[in-house]
N, CA, C and O of each residue as an XYZ file, in Angstrom:
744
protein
N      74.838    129.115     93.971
C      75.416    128.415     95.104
C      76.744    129.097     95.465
O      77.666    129.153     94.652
N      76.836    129.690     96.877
C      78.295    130.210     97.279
C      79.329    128.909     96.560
O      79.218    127.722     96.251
N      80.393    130.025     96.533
C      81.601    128.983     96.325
C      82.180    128.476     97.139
O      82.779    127.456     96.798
N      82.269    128.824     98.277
C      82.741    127.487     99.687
C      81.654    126.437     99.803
O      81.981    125.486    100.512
N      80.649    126.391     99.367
C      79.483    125.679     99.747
C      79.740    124.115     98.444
O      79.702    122.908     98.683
N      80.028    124.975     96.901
C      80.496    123.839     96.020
C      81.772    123.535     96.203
O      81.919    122.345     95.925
N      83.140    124.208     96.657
C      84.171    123.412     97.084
C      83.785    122.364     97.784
O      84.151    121.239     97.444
N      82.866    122.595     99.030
C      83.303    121.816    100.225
C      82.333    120.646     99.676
O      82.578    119.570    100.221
N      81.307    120.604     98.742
C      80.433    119.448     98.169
C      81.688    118.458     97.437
O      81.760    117.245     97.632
N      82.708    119.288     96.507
C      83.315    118.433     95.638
C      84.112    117.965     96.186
O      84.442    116.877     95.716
N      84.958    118.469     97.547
C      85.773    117.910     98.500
C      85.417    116.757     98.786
O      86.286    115.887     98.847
N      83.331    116.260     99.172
C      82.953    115.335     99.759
C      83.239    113.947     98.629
O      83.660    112.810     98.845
N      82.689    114.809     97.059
C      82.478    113.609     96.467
C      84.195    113.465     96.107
O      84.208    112.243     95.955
N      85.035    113.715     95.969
C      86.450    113.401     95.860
C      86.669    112.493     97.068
O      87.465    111.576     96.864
N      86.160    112.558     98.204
C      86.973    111.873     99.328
C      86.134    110.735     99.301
O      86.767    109.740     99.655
N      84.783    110.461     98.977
C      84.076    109.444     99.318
C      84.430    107.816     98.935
O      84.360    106.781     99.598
N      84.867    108.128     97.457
C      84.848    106.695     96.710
C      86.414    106.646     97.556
O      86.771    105.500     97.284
N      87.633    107.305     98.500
C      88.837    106.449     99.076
C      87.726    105.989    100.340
O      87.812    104.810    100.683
N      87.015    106.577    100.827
C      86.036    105.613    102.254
C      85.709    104.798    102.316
O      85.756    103.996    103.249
N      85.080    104.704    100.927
C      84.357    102.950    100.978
C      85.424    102.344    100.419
O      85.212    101.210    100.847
N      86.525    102.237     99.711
C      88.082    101.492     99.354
C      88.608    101.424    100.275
O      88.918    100.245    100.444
N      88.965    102.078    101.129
C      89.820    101.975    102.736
C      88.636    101.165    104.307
O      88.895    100.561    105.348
N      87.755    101.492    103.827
C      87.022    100.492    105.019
C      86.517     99.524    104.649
O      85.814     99.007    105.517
N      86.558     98.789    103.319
C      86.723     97.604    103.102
C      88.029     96.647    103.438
O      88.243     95.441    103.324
N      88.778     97.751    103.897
C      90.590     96.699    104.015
C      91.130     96.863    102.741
O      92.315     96.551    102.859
N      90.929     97.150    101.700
C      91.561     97.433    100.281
C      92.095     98.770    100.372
O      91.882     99.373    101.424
N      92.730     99.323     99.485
C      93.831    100.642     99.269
C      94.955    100.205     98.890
O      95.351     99.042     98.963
N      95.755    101.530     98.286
C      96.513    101.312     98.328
C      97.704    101.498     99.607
O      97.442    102.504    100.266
N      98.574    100.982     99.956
C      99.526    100.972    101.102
C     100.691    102.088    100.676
O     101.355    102.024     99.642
N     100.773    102.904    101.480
C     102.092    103.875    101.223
C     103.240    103.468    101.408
O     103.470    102.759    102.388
N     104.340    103.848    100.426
C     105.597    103.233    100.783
C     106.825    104.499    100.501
O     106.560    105.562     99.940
N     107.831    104.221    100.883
C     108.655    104.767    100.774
C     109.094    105.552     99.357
O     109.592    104.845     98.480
N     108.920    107.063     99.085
C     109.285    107.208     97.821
C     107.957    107.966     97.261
O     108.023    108.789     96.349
N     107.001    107.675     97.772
C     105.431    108.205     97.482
C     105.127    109.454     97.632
O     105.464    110.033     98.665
N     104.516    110.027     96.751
C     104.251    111.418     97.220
C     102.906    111.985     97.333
O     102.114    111.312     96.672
N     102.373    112.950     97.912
C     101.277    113.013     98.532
C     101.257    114.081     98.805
O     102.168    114.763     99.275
N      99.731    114.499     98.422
C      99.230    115.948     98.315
C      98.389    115.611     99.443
O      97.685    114.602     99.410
N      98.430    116.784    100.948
C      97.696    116.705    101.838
C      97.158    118.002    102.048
O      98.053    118.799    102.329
N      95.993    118.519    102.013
C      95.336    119.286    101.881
C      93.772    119.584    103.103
O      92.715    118.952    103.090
N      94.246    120.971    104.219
C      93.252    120.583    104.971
C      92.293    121.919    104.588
O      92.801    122.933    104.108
N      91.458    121.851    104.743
C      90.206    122.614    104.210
C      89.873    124.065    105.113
O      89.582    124.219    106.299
N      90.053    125.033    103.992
C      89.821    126.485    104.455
C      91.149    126.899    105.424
O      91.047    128.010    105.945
N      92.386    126.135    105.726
C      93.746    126.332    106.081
C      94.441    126.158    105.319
O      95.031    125.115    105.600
N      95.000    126.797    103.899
C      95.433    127.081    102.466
C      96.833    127.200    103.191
O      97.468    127.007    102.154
N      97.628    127.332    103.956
C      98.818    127.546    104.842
C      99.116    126.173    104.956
O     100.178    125.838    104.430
N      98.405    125.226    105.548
C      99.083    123.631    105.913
C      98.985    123.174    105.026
O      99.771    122.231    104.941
N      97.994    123.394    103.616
C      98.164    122.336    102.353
C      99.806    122.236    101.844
O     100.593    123.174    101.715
N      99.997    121.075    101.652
C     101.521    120.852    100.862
C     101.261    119.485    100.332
O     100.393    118.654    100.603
N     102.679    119.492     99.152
C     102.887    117.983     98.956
C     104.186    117.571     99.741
O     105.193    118.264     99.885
N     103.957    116.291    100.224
C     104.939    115.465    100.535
C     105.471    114.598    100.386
O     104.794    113.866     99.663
N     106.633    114.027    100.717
C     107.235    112.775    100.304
C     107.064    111.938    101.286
O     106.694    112.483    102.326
N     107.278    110.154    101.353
C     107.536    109.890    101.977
C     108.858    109.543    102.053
O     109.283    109.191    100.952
N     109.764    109.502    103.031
C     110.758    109.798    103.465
C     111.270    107.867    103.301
O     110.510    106.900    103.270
N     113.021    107.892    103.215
C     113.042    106.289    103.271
C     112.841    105.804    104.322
O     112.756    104.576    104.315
N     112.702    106.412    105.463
C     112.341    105.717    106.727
C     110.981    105.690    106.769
O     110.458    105.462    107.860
N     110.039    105.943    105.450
C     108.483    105.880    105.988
C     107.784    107.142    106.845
O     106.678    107.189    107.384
N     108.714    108.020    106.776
C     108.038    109.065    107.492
C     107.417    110.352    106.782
O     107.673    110.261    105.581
N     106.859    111.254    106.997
C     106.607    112.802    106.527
C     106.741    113.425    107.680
O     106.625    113.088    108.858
N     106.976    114.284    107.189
C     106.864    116.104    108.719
C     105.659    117.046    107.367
O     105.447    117.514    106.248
N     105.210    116.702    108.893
C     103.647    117.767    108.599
C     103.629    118.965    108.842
O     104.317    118.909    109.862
N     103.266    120.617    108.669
C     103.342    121.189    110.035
C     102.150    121.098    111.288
O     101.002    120.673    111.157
N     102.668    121.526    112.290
C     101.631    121.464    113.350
C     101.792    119.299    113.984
O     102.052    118.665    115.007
N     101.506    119.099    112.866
C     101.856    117.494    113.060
C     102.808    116.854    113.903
O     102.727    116.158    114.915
N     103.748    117.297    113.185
C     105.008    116.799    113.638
C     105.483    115.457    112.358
O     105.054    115.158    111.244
N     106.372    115.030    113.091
C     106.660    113.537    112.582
C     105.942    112.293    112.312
O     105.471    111.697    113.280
N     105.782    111.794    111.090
C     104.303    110.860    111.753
C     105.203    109.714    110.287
O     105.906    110.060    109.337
N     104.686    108.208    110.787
C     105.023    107.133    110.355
C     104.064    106.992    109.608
O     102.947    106.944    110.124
N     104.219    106.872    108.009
C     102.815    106.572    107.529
C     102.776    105.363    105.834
O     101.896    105.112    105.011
N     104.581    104.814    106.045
C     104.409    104.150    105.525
C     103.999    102.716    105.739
O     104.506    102.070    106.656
N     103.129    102.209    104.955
C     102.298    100.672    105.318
C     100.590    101.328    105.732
O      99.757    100.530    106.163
N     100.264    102.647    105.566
C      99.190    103.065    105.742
C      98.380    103.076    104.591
O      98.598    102.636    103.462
N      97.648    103.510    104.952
C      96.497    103.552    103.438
C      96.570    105.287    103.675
O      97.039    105.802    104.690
N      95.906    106.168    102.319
C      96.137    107.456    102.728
C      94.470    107.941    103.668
O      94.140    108.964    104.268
N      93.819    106.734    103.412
C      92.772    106.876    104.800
C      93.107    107.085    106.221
O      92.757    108.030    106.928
N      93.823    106.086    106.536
C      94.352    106.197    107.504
C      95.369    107.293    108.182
O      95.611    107.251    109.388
N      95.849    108.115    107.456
C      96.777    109.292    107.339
C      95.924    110.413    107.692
O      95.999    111.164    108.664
N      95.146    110.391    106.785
C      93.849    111.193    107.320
C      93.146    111.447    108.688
O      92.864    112.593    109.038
N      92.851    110.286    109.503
C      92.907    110.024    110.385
C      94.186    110.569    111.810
O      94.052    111.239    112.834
N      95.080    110.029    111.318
C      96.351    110.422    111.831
C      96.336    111.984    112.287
O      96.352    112.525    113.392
N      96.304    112.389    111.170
C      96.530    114.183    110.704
C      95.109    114.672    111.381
O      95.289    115.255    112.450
N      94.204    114.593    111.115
C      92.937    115.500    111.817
C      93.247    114.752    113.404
O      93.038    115.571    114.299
N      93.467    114.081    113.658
C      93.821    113.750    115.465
C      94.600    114.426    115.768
O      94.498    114.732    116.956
N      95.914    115.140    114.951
C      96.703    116.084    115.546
C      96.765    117.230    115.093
O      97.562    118.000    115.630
N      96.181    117.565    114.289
C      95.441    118.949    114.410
C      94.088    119.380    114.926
O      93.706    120.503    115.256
N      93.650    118.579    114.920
C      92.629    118.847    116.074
C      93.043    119.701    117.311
O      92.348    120.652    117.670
N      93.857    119.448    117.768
C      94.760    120.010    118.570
C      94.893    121.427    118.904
O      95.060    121.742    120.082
N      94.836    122.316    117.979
C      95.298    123.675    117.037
C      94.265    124.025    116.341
O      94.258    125.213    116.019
N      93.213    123.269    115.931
C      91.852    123.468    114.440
C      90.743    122.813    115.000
O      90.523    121.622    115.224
N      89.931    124.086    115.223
C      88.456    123.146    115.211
C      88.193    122.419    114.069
O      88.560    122.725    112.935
N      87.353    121.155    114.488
C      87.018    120.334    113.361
C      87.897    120.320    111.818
O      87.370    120.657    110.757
N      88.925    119.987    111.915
C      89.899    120.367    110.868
C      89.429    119.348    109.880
O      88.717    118.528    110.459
N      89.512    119.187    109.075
C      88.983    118.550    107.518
C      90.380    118.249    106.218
O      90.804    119.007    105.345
N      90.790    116.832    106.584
C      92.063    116.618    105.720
C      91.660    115.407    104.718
O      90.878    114.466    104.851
N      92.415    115.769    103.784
C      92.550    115.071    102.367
C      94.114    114.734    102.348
O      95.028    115.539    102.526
N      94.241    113.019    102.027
C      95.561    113.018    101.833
C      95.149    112.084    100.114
O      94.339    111.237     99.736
N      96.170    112.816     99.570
C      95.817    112.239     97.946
C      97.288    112.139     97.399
O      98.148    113.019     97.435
N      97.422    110.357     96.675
C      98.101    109.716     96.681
C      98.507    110.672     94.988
O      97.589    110.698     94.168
N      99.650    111.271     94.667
C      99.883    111.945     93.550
C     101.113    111.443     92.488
O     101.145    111.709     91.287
N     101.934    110.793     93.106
C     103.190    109.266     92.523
C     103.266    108.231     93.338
O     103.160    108.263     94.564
N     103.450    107.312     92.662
C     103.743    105.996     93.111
C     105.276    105.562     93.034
O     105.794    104.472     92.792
N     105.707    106.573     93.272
C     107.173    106.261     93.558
C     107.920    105.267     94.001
O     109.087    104.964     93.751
N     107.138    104.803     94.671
C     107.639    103.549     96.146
C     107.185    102.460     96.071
O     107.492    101.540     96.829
N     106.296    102.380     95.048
C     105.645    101.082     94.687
C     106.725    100.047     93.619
O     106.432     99.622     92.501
N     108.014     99.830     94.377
C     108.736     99.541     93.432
C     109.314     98.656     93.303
O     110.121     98.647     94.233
N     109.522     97.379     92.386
C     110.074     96.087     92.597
C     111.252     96.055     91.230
O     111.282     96.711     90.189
N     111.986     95.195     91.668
C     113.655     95.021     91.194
C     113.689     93.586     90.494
O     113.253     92.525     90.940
N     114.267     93.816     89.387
C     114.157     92.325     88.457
C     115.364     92.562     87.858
O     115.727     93.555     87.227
N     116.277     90.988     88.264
C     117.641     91.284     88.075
C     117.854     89.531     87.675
O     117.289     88.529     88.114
N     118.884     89.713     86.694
C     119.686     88.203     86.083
C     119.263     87.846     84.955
O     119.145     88.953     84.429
N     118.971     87.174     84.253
C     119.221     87.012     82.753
C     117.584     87.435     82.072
O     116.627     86.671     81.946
N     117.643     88.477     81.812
C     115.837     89.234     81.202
C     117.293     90.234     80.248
O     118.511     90.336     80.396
N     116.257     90.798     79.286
C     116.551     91.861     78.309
C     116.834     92.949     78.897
O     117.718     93.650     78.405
N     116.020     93.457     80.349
C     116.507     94.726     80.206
C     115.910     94.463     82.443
O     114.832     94.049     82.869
N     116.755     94.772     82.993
C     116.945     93.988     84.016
C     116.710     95.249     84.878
O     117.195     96.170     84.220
N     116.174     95.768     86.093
C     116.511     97.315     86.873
C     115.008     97.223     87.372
O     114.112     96.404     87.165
N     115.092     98.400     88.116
C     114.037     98.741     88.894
C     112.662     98.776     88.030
O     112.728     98.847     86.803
N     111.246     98.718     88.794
C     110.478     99.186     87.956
C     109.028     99.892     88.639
O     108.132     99.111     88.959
N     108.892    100.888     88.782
C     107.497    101.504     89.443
C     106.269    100.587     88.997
O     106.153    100.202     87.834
N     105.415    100.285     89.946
C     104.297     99.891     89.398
C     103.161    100.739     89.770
O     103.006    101.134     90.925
N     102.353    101.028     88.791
C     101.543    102.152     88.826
C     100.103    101.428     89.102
O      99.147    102.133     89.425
N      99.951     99.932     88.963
C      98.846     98.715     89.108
C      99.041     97.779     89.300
O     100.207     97.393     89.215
N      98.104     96.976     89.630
C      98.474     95.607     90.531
C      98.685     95.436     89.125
O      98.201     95.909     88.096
N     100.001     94.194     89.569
C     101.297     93.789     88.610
C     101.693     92.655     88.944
O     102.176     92.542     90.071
N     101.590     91.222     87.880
C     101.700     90.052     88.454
C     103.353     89.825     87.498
O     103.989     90.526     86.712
N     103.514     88.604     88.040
C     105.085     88.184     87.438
C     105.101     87.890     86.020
O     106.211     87.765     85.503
N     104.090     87.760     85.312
C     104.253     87.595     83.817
C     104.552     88.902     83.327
O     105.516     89.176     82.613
N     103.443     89.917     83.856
C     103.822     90.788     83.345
C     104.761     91.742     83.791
O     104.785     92.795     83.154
N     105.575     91.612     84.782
C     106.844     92.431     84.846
C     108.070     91.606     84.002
O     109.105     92.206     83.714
N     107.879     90.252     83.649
C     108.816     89.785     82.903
C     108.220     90.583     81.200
O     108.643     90.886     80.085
N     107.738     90.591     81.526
C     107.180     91.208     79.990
C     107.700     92.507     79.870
O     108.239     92.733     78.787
N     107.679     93.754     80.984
C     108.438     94.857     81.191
C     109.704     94.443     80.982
O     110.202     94.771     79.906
N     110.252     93.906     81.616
C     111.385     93.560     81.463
C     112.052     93.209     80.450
O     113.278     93.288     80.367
N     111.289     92.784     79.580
C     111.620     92.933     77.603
C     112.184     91.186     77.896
O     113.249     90.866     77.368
N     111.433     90.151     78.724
C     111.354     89.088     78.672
C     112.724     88.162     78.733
O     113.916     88.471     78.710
N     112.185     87.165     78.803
C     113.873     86.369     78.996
C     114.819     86.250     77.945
O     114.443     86.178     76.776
N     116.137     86.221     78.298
C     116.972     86.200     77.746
C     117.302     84.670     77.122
O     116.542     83.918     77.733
N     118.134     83.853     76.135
C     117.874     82.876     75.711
C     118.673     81.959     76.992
O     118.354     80.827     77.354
N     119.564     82.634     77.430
C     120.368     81.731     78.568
C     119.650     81.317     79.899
O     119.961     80.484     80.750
N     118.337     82.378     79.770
C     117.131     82.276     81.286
C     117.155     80.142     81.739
O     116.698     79.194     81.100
N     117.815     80.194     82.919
C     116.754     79.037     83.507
C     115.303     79.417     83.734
O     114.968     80.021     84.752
N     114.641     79.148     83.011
C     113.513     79.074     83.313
C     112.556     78.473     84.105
O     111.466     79.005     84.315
N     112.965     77.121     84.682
C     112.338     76.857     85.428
C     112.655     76.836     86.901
O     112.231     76.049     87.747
N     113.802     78.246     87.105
C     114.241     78.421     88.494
C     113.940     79.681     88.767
O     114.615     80.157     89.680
N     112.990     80.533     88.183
C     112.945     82.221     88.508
C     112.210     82.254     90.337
O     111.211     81.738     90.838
N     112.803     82.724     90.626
C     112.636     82.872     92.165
C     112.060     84.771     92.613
O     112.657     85.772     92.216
N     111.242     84.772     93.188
C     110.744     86.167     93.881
C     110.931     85.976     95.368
O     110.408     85.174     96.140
N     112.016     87.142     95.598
C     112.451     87.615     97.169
C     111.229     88.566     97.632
O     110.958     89.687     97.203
N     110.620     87.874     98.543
C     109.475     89.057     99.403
C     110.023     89.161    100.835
O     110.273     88.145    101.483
N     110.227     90.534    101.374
C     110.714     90.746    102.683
C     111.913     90.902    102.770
O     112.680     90.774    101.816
N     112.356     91.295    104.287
C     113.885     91.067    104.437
C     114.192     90.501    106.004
O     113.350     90.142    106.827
N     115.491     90.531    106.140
C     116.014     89.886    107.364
C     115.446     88.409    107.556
O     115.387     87.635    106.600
N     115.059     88.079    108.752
C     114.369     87.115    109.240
C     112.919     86.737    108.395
O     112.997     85.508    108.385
N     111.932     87.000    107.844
C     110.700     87.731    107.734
C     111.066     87.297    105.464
O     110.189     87.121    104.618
N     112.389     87.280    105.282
C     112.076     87.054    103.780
C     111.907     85.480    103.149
O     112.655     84.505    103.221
N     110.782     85.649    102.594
C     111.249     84.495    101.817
C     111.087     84.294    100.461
O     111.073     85.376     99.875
N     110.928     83.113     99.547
C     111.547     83.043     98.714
C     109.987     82.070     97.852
O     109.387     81.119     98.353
N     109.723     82.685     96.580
C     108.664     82.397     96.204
C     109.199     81.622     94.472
O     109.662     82.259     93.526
N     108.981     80.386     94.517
C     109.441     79.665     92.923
C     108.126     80.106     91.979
O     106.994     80.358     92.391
N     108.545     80.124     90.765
C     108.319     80.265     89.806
C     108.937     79.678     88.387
O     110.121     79.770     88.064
N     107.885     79.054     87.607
C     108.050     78.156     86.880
C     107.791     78.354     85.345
O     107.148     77.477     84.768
N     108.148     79.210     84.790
C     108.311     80.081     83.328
C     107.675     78.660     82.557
O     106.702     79.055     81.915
N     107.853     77.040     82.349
C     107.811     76.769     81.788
C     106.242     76.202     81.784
O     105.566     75.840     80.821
N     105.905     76.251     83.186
C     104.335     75.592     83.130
C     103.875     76.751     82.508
O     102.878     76.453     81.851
N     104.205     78.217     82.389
C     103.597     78.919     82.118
C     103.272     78.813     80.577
O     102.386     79.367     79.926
N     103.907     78.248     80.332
C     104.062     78.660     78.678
C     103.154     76.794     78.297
O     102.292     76.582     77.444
N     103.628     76.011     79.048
C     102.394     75.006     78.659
C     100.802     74.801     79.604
O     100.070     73.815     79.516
N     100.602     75.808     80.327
C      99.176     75.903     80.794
C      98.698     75.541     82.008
O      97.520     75.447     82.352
N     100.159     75.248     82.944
C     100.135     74.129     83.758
C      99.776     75.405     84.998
O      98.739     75.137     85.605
N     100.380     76.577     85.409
C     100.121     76.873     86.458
C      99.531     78.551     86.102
O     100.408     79.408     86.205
N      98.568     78.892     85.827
C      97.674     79.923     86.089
C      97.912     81.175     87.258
O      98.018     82.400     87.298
N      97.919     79.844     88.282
C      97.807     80.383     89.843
C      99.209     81.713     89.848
O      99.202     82.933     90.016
N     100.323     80.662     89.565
C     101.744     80.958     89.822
C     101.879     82.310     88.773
O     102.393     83.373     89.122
N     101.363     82.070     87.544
C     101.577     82.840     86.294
C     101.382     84.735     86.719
O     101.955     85.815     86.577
N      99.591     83.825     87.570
C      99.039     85.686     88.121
C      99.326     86.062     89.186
O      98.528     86.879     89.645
N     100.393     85.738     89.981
C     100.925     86.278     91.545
C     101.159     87.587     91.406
O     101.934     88.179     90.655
N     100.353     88.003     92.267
C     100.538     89.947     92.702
C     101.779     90.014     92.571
O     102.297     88.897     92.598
N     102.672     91.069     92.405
C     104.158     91.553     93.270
C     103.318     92.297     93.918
O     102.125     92.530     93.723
N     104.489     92.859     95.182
C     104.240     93.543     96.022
C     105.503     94.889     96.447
O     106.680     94.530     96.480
N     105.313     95.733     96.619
C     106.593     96.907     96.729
C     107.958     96.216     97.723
O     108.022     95.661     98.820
N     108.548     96.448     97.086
C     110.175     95.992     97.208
C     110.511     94.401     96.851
O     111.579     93.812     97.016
N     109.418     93.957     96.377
C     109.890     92.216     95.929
C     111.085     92.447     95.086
O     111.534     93.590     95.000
N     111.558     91.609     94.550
C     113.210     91.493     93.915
C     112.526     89.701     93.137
O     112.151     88.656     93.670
N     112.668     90.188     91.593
C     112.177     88.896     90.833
C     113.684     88.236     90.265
O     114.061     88.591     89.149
N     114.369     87.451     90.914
C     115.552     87.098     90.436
C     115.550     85.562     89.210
O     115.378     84.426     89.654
N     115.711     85.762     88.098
C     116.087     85.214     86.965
C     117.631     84.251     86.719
O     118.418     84.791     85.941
N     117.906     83.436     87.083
C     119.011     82.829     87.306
C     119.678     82.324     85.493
O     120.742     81.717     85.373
């Protein structure tokens, strides 16, 4: 079998299983801090890695400027072969998610060991208090509060350390975080 013929097969099966994850509405969402290997096929010149920028952006070449945080890297894909298309017949892009840099939530006030923390998997509040090398003996516990959002748009999610520990709330125990939440420990 030529060797462009098995690249361009393993290209397919590498890209397939993000198709059916991204057109279900699932993926992961890009955020600020993320980095990303974009790679367009048989143009060894435009492959690079990139960052995303704190404003959510990358510079592509040929591209230009493009907004791609809150995207899935499906959708980027998309993005990028629409504007190279432009310049490339039928151009053929891979965007592959390579750190999770940006996936990052902040846990601050009375825990063992208090600071930023990458999450590399969905990550609920028990267990970033658990990263966190757990509460401290002075923790109110039954006031831990999670900041989601900002400006207008944030609000403010209770949490109850103590049902947790007698069985009472499950629900509350397994709450997703989400990139940039702030788990404050009073």
């Amino acid at each position: 079998m030529p060797k462009r013929i098995l690249l361009g097969f393993i290209a397919i099966l590498v890209v397939m299983p993000t198709l059916v994850l991204a057109d279900n509405g699932d993926g992961y969402t890009l955020n600020p801090g993320d980095q990303l290997q974009v790679s367009v096929w048989r143009e060894d010149t435009l492959s690079q890695a990139v960052v995303v920028l704190p404003d959510g952006n990358i510079t592509f070449p040929l591209a230009g400027r493009l907004k791609v945080a809150g995207l899935t890297s499906l959708q980027v894909e998309k993005i990028l072969v629409d504007k190279l298309s432009k310049f490339l017949a039928d151009p053929v892009v891979t965007v592959q998610v390579i750190a999770v840099g940006g996936n990052r939530i902040y846990v601050i006030g009375k825990v063992n060991q208090p600071g930023p923390y990458v999450l590399d998997a969905p990550t609920n509040i028990t267990q970033v208090l658990s990263l966190a090398g757990g509460l401290d003996r002075f923790a109110e516990k039954d006031a831990i509060k999670i900041l989601r959002g900002s400006g207008e748009s944030a609000t403010y999610i209770s949490f109850d350390y103590n049902d947790l520990l007698s069985g009472k709330n499950g629900v509350g125990a397994t709450l997703l975080l989400q990139a940039g939440d702030v788990v404050i420990v009073p």
